[in-house]
py3Dmol code that shows the C-alpha trace and the ligand (Angstrom):
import py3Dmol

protein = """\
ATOM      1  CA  UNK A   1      18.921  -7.560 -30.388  1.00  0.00           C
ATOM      2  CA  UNK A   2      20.808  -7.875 -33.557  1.00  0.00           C
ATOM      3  CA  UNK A   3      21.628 -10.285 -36.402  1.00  0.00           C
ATOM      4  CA  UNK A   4      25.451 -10.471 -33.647  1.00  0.00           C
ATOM      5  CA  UNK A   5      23.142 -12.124 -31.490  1.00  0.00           C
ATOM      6  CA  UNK A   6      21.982 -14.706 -33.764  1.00  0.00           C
ATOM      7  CA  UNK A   7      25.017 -17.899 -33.121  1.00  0.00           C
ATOM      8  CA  UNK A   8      25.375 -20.872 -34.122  1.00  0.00           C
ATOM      9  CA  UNK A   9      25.180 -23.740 -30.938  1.00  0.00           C
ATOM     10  CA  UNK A  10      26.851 -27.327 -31.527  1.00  0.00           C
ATOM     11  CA  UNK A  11      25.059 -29.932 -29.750  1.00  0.00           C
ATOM     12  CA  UNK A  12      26.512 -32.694 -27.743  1.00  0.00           C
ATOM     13  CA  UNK A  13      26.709 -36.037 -30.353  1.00  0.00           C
ATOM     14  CA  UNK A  14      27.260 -39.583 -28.984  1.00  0.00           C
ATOM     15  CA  UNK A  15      28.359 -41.597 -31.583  1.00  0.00           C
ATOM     16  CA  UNK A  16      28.521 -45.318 -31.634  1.00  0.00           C
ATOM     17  CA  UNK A  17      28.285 -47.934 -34.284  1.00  0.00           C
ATOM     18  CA  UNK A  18      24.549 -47.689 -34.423  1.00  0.00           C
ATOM     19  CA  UNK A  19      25.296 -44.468 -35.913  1.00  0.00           C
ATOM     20  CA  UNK A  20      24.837 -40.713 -34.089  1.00  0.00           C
ATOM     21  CA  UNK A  21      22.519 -39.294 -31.454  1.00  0.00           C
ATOM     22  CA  UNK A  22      22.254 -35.579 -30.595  1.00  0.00           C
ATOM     23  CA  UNK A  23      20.244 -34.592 -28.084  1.00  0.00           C
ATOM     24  CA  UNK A  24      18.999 -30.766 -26.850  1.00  0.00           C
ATOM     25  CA  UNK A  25      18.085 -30.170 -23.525  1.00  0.00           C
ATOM     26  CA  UNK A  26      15.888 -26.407 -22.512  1.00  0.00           C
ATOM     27  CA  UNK A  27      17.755 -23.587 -21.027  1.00  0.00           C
ATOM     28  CA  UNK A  28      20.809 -25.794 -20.692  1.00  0.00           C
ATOM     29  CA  UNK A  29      22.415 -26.131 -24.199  1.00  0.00           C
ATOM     30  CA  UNK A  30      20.228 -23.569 -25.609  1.00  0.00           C
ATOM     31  CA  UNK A  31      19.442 -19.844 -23.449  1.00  0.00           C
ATOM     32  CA  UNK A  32      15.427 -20.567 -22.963  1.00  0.00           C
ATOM     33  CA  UNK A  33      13.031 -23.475 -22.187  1.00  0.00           C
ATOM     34  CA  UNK A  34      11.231 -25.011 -25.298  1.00  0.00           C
ATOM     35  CA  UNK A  35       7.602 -24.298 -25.235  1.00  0.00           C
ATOM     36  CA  UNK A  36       6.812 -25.739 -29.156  1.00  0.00           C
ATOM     37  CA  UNK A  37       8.684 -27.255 -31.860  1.00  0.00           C
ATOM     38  CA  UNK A  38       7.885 -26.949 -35.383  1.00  0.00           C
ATOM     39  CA  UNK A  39       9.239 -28.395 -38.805  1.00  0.00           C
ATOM     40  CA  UNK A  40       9.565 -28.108 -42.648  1.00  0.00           C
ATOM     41  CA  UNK A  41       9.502 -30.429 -44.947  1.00  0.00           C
ATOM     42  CA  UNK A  42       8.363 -31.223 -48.698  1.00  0.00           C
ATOM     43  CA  UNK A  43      10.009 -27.976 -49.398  1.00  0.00           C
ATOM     44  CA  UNK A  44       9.466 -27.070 -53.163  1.00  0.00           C
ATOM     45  CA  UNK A  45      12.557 -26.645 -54.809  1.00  0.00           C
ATOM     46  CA  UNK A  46      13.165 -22.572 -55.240  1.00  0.00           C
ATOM     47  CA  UNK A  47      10.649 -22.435 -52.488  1.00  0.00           C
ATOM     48  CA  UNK A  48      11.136 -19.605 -49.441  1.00  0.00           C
ATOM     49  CA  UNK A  49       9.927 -19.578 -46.406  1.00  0.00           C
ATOM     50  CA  UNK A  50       9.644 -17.282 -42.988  1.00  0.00           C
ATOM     51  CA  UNK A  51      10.002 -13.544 -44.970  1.00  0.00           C
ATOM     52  CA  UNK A  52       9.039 -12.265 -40.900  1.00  0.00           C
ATOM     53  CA  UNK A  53      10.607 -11.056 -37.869  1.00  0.00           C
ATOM     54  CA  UNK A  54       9.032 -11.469 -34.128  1.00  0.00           C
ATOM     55  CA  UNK A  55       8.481  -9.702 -31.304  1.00  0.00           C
ATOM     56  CA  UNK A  56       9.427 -11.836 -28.496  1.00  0.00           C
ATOM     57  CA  UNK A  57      10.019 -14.885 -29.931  1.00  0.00           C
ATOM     58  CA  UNK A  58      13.271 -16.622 -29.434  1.00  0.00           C
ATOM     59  CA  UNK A  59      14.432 -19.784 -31.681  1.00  0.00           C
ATOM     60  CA  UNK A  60      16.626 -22.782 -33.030  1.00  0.00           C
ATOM     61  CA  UNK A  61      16.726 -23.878 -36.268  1.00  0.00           C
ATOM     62  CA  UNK A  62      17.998 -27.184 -36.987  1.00  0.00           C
ATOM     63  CA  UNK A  63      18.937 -28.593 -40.970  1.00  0.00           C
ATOM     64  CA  UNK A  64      17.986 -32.460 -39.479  1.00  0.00           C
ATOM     65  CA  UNK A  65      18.523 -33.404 -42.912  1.00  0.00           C
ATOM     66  CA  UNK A  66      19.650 -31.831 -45.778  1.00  0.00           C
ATOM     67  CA  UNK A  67      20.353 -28.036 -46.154  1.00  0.00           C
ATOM     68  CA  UNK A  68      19.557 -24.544 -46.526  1.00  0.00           C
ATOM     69  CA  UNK A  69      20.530 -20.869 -46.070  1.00  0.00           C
ATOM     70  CA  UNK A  70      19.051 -18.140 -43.591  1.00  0.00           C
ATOM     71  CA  UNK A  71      19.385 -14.935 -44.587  1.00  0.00           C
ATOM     72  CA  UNK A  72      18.953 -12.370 -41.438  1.00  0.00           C
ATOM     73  CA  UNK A  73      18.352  -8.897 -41.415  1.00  0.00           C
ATOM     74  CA  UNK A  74      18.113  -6.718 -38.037  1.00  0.00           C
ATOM     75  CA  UNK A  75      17.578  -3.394 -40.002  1.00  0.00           C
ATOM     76  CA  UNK A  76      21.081  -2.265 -40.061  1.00  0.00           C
ATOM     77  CA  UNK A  77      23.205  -5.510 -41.415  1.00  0.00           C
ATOM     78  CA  UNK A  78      22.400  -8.662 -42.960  1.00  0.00           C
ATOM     79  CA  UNK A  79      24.450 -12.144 -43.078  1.00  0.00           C
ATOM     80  CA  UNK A  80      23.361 -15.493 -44.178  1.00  0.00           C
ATOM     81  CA  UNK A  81      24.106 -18.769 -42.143  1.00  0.00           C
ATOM     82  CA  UNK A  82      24.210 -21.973 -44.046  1.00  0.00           C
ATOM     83  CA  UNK A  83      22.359 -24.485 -42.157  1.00  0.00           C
ATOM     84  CA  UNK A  84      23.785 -28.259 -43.265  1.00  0.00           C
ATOM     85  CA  UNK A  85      24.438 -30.471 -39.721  1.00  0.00           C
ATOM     86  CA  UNK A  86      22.095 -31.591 -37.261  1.00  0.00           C
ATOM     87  CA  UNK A  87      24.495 -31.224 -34.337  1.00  0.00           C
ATOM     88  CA  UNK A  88      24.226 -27.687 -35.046  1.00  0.00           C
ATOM     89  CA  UNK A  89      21.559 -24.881 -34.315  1.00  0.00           C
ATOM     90  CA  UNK A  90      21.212 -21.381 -35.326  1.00  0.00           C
ATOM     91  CA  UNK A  91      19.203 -19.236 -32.890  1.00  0.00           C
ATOM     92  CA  UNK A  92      16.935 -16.194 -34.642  1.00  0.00           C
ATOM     93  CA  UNK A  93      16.679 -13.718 -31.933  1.00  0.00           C
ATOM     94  CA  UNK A  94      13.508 -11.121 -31.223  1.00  0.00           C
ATOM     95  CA  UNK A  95      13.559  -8.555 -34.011  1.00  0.00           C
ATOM     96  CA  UNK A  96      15.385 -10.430 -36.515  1.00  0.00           C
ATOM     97  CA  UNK A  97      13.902 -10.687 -39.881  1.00  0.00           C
ATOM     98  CA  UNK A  98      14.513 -14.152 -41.527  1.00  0.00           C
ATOM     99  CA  UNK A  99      14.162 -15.793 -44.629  1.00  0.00           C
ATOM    100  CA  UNK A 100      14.485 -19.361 -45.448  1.00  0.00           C
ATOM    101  CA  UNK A 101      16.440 -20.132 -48.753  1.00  0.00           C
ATOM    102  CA  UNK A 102      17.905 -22.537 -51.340  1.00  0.00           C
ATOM    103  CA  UNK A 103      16.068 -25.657 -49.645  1.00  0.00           C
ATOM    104  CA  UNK A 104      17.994 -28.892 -50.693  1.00  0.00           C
ATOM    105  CA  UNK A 105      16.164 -31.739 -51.587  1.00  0.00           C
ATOM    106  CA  UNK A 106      14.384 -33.763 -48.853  1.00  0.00           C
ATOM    107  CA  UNK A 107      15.540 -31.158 -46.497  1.00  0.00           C
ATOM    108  CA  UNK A 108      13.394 -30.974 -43.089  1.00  0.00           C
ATOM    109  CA  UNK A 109      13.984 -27.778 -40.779  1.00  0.00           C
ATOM    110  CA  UNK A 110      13.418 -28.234 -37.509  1.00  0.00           C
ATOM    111  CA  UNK A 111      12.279 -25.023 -35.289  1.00  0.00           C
ATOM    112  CA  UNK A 112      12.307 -25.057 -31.289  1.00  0.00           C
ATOM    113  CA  UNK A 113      10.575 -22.113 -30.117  1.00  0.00           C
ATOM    114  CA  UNK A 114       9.828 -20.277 -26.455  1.00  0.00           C
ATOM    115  CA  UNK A 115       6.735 -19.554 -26.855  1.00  0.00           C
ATOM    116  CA  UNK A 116       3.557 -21.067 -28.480  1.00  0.00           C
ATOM    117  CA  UNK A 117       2.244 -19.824 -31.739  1.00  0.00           C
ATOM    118  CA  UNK A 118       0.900 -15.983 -32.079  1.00  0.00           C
ATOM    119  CA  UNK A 119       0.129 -14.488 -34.530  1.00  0.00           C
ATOM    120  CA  UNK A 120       0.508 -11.163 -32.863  1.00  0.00           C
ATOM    121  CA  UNK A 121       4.057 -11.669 -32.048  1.00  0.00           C
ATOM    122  CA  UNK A 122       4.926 -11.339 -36.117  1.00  0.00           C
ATOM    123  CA  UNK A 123       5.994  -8.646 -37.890  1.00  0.00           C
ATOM    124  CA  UNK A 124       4.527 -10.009 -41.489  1.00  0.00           C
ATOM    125  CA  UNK A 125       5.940  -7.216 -43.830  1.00  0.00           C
ATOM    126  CA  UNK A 126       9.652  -5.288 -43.887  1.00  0.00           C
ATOM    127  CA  UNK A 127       7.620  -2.026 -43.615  1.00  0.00           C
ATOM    128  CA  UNK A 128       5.911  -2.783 -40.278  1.00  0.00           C
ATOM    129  CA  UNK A 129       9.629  -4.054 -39.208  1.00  0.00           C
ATOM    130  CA  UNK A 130      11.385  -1.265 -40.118  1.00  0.00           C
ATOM    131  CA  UNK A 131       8.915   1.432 -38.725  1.00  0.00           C
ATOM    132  CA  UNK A 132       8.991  -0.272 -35.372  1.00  0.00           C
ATOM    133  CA  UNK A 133      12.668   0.136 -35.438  1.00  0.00           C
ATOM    134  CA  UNK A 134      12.581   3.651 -35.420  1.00  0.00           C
TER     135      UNK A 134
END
"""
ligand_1 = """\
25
TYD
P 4.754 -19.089 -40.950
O 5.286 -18.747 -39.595
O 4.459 -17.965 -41.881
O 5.732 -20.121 -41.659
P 7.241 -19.949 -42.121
O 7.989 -19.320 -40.996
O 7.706 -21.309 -42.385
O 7.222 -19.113 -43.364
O 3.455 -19.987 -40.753
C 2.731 -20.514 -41.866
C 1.312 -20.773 -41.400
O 1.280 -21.739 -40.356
C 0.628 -19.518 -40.849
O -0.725 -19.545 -41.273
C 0.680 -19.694 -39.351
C 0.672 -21.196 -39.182
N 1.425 -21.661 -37.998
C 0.762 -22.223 -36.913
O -0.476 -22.332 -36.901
N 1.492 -22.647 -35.840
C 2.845 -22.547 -35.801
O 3.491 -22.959 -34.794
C 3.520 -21.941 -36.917
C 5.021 -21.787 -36.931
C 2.778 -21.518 -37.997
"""
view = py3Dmol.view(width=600, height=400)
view.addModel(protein, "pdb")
view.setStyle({"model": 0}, {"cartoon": {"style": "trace"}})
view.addModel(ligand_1, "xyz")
view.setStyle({"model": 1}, {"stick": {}})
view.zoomTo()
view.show()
């Protein structure tokens, strides 16, 4: 898996004059079923967040309001996606390491995951990431 891997989906909108409704349906618009979601919010400005990879985890992240910039690493190459719709979703493969940048104000990112929270699945520092790599 590699940061090639990591693509950007854009989610069916139905727009009326009520304004816009995307919807995201498991292991049809995205490639697994959604076993938790997660969000951030109240983001300090300059704040970071993720600074991890995981093991087996697949996810989305969503900018549902506001933006931000993710910043992926797979040991070889990096690129940074700039997350700023919510009809669009960015998924962060299995050994990817991610960090979370350059919140806007009010921004909320929303996370679906495939599997529920572990703390074992993380690699929490570069070094640990990089010597599994090898
Ligand atoms: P972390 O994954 O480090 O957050 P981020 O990716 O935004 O930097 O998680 C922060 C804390 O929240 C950590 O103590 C683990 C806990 N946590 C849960 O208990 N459940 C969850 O689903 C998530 C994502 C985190």
């Amino acid at each position: 898996m590699t940061i090639n891997n990591c693509i950007l989906y854009t989610f069916p909108k139905i727009h009326d004059r009520r304004g816009n409704l995307t919807f995201v349906e498991g292991a049809k618009h995205i490639p697994f079923n959604i076993k938790r979601i997660y969000y951030l919010y109240d983001v300090p400005g300059g704040s970071k967040r993720g600074g991890h990879a995981h093991k087996n985890l697949n996810q989305i992240l969503i900018a549902l309001s506001g933006s931000f910039d993710v910043m992926l690493y797979d040991g070889k190459e990096k690129k940074t996606v700039h997350l700023n719709s919510p009809q669009q979703g960015l998924i962060i493969v299995p050994m990817v390491w991610r960090e979370i940048i350059n919140f806007s104000s009010g921004a909320v990112c929303l996370v679906l995951a495939s599997e529920y929270y572990s703390e074992d699945d993380y690699f929490r520092t570069l070094k640990s990431f990089r010597s599994s790599l090898r």
